[in-house]
SEFI-246965 format. One record per residue: residue number from 0; residue in one letter; y, x, z of N, C-alpha, C in turn. Coordinates in pm, whole numbers, plus 50000, padded with zeros to 5 digits. Layout:
<rs>
{r NUM,A,{Y,X,Z},{Y,X,Z},{Y,X,Z}}
...
</rs>
This chain:
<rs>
{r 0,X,{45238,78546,47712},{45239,78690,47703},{45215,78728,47559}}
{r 1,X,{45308,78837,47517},{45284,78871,47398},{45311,79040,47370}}
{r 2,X,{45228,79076,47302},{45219,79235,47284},{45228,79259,47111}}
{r 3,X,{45234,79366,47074},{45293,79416,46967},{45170,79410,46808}}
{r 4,X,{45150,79324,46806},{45124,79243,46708},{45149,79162,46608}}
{r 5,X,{45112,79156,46473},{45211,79024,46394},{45269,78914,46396}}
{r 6,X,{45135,78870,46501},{45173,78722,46486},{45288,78657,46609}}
{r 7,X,{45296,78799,46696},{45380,78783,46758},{45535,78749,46640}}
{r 8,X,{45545,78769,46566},{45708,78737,46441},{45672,78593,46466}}
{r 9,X,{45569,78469,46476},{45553,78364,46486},{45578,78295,46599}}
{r 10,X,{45624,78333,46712},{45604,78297,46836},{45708,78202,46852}}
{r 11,X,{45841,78114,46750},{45907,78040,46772},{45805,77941,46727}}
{r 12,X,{45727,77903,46598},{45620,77785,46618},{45505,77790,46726}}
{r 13,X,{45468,77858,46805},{45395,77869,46900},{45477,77772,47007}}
{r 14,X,{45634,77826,47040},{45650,77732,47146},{45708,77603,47122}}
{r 15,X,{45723,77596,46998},{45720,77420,46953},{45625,77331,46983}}
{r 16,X,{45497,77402,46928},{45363,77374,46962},{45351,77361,47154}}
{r 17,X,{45396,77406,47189},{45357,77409,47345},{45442,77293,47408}}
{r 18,X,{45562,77339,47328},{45702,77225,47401},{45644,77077,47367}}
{r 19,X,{45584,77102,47274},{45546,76945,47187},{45457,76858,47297}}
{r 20,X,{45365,76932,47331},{45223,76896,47445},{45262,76898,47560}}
{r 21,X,{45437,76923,47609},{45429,76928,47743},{45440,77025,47809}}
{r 22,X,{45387,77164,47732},{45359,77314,47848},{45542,77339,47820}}
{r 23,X,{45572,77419,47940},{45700,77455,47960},{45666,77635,47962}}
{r 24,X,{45677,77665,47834},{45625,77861,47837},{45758,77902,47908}}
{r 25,X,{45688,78009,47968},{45761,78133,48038},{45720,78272,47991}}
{r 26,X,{45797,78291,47843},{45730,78407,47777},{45762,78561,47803}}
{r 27,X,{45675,78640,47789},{45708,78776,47844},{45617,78884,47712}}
{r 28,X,{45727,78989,47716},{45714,79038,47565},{45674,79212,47627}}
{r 29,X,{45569,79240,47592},{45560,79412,47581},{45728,79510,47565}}
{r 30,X,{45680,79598,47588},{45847,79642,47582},{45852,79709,47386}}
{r 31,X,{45708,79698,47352},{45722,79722,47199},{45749,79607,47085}}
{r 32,X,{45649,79525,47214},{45672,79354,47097},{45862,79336,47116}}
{r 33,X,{45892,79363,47199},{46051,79332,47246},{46116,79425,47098}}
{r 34,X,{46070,79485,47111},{46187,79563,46958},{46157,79481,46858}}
{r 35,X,{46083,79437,46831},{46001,79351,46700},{46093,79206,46650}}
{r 36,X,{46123,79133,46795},{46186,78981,46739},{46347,79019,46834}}
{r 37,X,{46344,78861,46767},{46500,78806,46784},{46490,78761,46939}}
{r 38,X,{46519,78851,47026},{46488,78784,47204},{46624,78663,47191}}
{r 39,X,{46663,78649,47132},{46801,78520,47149},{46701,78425,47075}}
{r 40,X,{46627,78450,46975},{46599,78305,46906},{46425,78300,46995}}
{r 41,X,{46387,78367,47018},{46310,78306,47121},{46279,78243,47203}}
{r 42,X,{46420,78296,47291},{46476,78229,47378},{46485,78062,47371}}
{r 43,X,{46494,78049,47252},{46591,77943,47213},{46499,77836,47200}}
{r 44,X,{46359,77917,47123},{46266,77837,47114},{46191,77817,47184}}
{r 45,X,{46160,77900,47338},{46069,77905,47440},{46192,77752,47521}}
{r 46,X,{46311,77731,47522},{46362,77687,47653},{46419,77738,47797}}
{r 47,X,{46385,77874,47744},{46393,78009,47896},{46433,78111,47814}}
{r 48,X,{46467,78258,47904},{46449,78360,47854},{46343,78418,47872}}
{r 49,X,{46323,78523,47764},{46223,78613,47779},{46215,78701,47818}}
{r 50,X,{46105,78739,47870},{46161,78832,47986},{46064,78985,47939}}
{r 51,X,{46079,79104,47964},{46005,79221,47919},{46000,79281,47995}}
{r 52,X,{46111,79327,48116},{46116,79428,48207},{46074,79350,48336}}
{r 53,X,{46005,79483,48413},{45992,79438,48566},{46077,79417,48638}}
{r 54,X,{46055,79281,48731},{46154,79300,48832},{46191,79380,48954}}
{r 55,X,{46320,79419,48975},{46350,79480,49130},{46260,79394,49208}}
{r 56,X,{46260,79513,49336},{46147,79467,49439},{46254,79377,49522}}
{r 57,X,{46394,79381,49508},{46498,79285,49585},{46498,79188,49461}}
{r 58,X,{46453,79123,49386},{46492,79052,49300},{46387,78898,49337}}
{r 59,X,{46418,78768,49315},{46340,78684,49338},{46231,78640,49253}}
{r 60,X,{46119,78600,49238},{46074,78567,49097},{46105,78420,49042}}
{r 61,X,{46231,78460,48901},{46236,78374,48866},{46170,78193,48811}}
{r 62,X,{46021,78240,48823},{45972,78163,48778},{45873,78071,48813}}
{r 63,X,{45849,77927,48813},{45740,77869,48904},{45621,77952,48898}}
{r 64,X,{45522,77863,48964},{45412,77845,48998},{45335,77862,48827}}
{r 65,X,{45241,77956,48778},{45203,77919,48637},{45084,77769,48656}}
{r 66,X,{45050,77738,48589},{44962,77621,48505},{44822,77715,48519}}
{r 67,X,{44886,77746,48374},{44745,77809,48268},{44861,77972,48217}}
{r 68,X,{44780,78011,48139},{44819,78159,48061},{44786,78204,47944}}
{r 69,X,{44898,78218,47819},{44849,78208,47683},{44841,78339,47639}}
{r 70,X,{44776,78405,47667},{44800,78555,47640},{44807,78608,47460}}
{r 71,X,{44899,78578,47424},{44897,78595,47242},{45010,78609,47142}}
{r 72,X,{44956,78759,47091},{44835,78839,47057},{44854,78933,47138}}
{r 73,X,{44747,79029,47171},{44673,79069,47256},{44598,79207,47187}}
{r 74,X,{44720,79284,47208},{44670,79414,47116},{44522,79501,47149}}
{r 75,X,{44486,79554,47091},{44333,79677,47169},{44401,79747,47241}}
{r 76,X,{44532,79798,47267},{44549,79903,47372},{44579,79779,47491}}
{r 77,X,{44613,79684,47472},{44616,79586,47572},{44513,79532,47635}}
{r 78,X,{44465,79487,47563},{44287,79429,47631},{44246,79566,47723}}
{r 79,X,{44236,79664,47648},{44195,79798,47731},{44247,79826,47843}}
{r 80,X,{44416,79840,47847},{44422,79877,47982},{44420,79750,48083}}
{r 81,X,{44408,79629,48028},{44403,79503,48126},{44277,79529,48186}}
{r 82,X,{44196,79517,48113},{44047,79546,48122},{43999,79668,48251}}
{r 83,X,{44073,79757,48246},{44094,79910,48326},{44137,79870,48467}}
{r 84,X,{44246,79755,48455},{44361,79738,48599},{44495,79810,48552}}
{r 85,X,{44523,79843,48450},{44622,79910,48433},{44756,79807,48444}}
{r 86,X,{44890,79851,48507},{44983,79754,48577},{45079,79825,48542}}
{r 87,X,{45116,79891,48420},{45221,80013,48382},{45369,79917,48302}}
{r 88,X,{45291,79730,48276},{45415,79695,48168},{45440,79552,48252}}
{r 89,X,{45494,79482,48220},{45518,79344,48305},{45424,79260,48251}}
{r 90,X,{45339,79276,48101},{45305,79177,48077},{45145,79224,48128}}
{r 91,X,{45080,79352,48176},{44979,79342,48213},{44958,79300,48412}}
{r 92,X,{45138,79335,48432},{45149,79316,48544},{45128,79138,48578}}
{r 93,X,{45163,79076,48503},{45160,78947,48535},{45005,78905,48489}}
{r 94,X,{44945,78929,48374},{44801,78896,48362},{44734,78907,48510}}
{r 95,X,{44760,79091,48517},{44643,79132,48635},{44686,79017,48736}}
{r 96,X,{44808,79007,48789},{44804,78920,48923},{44791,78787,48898}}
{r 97,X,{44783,78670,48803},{44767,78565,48763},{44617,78606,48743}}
{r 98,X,{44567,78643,48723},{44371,78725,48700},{44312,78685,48837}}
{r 99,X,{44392,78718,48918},{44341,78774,49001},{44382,78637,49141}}
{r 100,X,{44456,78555,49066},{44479,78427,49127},{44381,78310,49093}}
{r 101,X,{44322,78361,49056},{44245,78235,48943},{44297,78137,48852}}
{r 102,X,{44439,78160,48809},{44515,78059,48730},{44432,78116,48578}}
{r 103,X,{44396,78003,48532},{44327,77942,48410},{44415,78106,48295}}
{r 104,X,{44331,78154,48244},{44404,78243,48109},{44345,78231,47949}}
{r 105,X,{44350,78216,47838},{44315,78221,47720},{44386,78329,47664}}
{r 106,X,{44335,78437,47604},{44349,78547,47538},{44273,78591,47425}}
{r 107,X,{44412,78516,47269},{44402,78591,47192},{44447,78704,47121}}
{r 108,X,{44321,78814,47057},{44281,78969,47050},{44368,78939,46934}}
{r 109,X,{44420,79014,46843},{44426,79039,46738},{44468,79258,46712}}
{r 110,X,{44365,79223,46675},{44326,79424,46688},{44215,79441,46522}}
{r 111,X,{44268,79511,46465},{44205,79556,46338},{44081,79609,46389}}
{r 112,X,{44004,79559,46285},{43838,79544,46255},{43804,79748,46315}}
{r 113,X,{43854,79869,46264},{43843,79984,46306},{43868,79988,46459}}
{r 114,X,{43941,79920,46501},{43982,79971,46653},{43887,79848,46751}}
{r 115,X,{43836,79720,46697},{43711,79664,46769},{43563,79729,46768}}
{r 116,X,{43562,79873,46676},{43455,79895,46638},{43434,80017,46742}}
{r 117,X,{43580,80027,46814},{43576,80138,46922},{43447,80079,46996}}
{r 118,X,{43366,80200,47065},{43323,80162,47219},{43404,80102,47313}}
{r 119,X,{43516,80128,47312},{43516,80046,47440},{43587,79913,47450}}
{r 120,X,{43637,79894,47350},{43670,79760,47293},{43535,79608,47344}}
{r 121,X,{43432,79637,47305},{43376,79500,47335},{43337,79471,47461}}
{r 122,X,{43330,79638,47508},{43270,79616,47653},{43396,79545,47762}}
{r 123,X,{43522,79607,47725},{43628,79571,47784},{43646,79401,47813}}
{r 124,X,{43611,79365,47675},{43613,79192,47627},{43534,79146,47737}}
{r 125,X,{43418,79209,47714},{43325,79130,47843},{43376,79126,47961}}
{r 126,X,{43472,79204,48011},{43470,79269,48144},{43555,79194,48141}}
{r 127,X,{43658,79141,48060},{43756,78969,48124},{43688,78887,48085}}
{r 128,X,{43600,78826,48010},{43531,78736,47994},{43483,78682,48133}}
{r 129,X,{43414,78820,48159},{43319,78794,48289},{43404,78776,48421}}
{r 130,X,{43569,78808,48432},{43626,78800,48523},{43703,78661,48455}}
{r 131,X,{43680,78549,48395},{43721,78404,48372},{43781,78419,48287}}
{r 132,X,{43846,78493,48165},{43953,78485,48068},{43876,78425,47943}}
{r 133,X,{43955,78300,47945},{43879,78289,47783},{43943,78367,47680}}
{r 134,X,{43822,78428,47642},{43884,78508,47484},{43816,78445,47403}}
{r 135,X,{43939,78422,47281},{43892,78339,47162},{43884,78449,47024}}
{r 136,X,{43775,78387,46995},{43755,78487,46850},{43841,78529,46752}}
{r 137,X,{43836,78641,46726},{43937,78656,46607},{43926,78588,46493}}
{r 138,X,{43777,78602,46422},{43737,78538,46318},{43806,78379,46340}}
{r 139,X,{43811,78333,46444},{43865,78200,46433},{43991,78141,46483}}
{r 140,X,{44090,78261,46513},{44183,78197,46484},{44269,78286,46404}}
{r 141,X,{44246,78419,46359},{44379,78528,46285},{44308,78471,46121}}
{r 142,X,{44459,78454,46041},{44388,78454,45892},{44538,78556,45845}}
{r 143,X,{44507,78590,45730},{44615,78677,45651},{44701,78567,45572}}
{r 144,X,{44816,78616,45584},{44915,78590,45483},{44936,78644,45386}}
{r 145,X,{45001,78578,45285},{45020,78586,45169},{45086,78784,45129}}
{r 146,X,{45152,78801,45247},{45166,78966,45232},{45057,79089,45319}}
{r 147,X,{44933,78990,45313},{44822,79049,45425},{44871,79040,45512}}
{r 148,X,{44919,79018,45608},{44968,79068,45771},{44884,78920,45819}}
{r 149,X,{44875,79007,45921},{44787,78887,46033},{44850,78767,46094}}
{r 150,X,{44813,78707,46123},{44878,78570,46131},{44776,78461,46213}}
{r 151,X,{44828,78387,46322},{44777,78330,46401},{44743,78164,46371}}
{r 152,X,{44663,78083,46372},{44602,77923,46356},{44679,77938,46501}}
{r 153,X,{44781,77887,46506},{44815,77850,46670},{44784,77710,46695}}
{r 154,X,{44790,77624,46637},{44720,77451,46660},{44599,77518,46731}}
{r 155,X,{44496,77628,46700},{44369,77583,46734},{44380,77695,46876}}
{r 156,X,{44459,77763,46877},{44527,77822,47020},{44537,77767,47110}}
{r 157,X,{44666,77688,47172},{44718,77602,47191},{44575,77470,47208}}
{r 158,X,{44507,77423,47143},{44433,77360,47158},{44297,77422,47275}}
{r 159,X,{44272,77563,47249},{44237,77626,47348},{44263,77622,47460}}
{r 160,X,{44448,77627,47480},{44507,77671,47622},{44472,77525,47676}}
{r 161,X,{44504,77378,47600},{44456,77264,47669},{44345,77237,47741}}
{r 162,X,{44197,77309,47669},{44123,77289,47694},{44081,77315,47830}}
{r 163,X,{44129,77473,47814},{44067,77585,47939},{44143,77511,48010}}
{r 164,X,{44294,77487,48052},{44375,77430,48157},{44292,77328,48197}}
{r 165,X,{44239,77242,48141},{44177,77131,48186},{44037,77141,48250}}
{r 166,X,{43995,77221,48228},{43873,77315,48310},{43748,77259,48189}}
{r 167,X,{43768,77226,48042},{43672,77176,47953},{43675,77309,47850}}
{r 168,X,{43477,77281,47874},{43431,77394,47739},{43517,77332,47611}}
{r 169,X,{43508,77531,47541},{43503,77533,47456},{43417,77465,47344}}
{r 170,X,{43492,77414,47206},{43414,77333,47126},{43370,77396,46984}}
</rs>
């Protein structure tokens, strides 16, 4: 899952990284992150298409059984309305019901330092924390690029999603 964030422009080394270890992603894009990239070269690099829109209620779901769930990046209006129950986009639609299955999730935030400083930002964090989502720190995995823009350590992501899938603490 990916929402409208920078490091979402990175998400073809993300699924190298995944393809590399084995995970077979089934990626699904905000309908804002969707204006942002190349949905053909994503495609290309996930192995699947990507998918943004909901499906018809006559439509089958294309897709297995999930694993685990890489939720990243993970905007503040996202965490918020996940956090809420809000079910208005496909990609909170699939969190909430994978949430709510108990399939394994890791969710990284990447939300500017002003909009974590909201109220309701940390409380929200807790409130998936406390419902099983691992959320991983910003401080440790967003660093800036060379044109400031945010930018994701996906090795130590990805090393996350292994972990949690495997039902082993964080290190």
């Amino acid at each position: 899952m990916g929402t409208a964030a920078p490091p979402v422009f990175d998400w073809p080394t993300l699924f190298r990284l995944l393809r590399e270890r084995g995970w077979k992603p089934h990626p699904v894009l905000s309908p804002i992150a969707a204006t942002w990239c190349d949905l053909d070269e994503l495609s290309t690099a996930a192995g699947v298409d990507v998918r943004v829109e909901l499906r018809s209620p006559t439509d089958s779901d294309p897709w297995p059984k999930a694993d685990a769930v890489l939720a990243a990046p993970l905007t503040f209006n996202t965490i918020n309305k996940w956090a809420g129950g809000h079910n208005d986009t496909l990609v909170l639609g699939v969190l909430n019901e994978l949430m709510g299955e108990g399939v394994p999730i890791v969710a990284a935030p990447c939300a500017k330092a002003a909009l974590q400083s909201h109220p309701a930002y940390p409380s929200n964090i807790q409130v998936l924390a406390g419902s099983g989502v691992t959320i991983l720190e910003q401080h440790d995995t967003v660093f800036r690029d060379e044109f400031d823009r945010a930018n994701f350590d996906w090795l130590r992501i990805v090393e996350a999603l292994d972990r949690t899938s495997k039902g082993l603490p964080e290190s």
